[in-house]
C-alpha positions as CSV (number, residue, x, y, z in Angstrom):
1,X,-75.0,23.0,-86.8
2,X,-72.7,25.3,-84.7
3,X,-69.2,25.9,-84.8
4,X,-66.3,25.7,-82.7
5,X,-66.2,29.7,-83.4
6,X,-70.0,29.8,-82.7
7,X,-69.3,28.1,-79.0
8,X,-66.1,30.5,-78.5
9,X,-68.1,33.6,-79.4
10,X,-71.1,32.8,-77.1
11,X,-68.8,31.5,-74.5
12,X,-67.1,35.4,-75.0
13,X,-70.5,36.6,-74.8
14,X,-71.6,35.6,-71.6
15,X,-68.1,37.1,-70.3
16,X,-66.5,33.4,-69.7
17,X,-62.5,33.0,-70.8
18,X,-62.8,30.3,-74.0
19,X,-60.8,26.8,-72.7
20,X,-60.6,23.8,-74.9
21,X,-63.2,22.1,-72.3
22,X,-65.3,24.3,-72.6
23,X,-65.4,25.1,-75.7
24,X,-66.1,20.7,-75.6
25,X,-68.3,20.3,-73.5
26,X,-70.6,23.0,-74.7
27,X,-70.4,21.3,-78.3
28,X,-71.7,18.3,-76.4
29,X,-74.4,19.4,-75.2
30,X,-75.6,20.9,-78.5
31,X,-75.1,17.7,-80.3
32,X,-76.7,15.2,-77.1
33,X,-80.0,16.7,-76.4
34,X,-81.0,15.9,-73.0
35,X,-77.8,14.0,-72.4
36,X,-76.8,12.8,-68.6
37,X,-73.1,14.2,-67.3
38,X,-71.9,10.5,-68.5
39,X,-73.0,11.0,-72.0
40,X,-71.2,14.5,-72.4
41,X,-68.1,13.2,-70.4
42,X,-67.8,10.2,-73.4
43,X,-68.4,13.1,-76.3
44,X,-65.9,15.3,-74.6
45,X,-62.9,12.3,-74.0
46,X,-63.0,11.7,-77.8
47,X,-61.6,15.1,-78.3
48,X,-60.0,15.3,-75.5
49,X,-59.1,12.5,-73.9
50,X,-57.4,13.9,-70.8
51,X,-60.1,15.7,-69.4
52,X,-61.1,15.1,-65.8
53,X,-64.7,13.9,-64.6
54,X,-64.3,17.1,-62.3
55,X,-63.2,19.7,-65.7
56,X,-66.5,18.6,-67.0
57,X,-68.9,19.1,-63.6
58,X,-67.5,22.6,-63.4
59,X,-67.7,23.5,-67.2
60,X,-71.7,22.8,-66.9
61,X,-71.7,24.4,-64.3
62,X,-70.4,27.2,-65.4
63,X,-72.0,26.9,-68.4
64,X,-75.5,26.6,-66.7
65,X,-75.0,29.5,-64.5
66,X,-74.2,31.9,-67.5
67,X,-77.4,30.6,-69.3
68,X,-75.7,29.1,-71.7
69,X,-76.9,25.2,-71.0
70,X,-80.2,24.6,-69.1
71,X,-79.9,21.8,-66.7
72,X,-83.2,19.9,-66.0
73,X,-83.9,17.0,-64.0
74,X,-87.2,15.0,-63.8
75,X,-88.2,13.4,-60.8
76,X,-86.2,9.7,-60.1
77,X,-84.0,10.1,-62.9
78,X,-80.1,12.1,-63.4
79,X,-79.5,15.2,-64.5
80,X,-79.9,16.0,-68.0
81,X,-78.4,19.2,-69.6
82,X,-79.8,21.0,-73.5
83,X,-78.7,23.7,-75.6
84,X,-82.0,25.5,-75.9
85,X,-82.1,27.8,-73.5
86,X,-84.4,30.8,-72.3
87,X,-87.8,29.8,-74.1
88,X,-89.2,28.5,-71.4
89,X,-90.2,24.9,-73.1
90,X,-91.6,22.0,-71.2
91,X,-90.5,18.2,-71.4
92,X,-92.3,14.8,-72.2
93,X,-90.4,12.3,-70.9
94,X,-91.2,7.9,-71.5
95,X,-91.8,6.1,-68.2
96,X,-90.4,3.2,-69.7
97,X,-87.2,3.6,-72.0
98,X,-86.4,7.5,-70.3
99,X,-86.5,9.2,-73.9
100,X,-86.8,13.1,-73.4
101,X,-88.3,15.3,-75.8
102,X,-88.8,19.3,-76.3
103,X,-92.5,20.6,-75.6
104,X,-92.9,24.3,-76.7
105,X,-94.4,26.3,-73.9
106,X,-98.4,25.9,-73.7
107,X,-99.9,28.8,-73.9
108,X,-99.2,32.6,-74.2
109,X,-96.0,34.1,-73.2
110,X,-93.3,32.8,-70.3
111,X,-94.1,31.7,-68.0
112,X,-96.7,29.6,-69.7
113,X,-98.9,28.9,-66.6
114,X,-100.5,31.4,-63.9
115,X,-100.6,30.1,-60.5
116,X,-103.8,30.5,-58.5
117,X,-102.0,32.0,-55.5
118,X,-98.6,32.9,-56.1
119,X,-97.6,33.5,-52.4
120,X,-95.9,37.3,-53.8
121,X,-93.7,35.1,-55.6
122,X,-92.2,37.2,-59.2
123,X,-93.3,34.1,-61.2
124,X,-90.6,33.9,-64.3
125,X,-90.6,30.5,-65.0
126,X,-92.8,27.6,-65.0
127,X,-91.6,23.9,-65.4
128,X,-94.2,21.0,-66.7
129,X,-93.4,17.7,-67.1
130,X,-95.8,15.6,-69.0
131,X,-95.0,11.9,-68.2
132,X,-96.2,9.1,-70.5
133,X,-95.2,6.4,-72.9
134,X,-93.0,7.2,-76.4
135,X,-94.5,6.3,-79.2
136,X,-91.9,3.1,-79.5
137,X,-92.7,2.3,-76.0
138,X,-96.4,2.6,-76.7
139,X,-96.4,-0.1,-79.3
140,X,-94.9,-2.6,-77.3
């Protein structure tokens, strides 16, 4: 599991000054895989209970645009943000209780799938969703 240090050093290592939020928020996202922005909010408030809605939106953002979160969002439901970052991993998620879980990349190397026609397009990522039933939900 990482440490506070660990989050401050990789927050220094993607050139981003080390606050308390972030330095929260970034240890909430590591320990609530797939979590929506409420979820990290509530991990965040029991450190710090003073911080703003807003202080968290702008600390994943920040943290998503230095590659430091990954920010994912299937189709009909919120935004969910993870730690693991630049493998290029796919997602199952349950179309009845919402459960998310990691799928490793397919086949070969990133990006996983070669399009037919790529329009010119420099093709360095490929999202796949595979949508289906958990296997709690599939018992039911």
């Amino acid at each position: 599991m990482a440490t506070t240090l660990d989050f401050q050093r990789l927050l220094r290592e993607a050139a981003l000054r080390v606050t308390r939020p972030r330095v929260a928020v970034l240890g909430a996202v590591h320990a609530l895989p797939h979590a929506d922005t409420d979820s990290i909010i509530a991990a965040v408030r029991q450190g710090l209970p003073e911080v703003s809605h807003q202080a968290v939106y702008d600390c994943l953002h920040a943290l998503t645009a230095a590659g430091l979160v990954r920010r994912i969002q299937p189709s009909g439901l919120v935004a969910r943000y993870e730690a693991r970052v630049g493998d290029n991993h796919h997602h199952s998620v349950c179309r009845s209780c919402g459960l998310i879980a990691d799928v490793d990349c397919a086949v070969g190397e990133a990006p996983c799938l070669t399009a037919a026609h790529d329009h010119g397009f420099a093709v360095d990522e490929a999202e796949v969703i595979y949508w289906g039933r958990c296997p709690a939900c599939s018992t039911t």
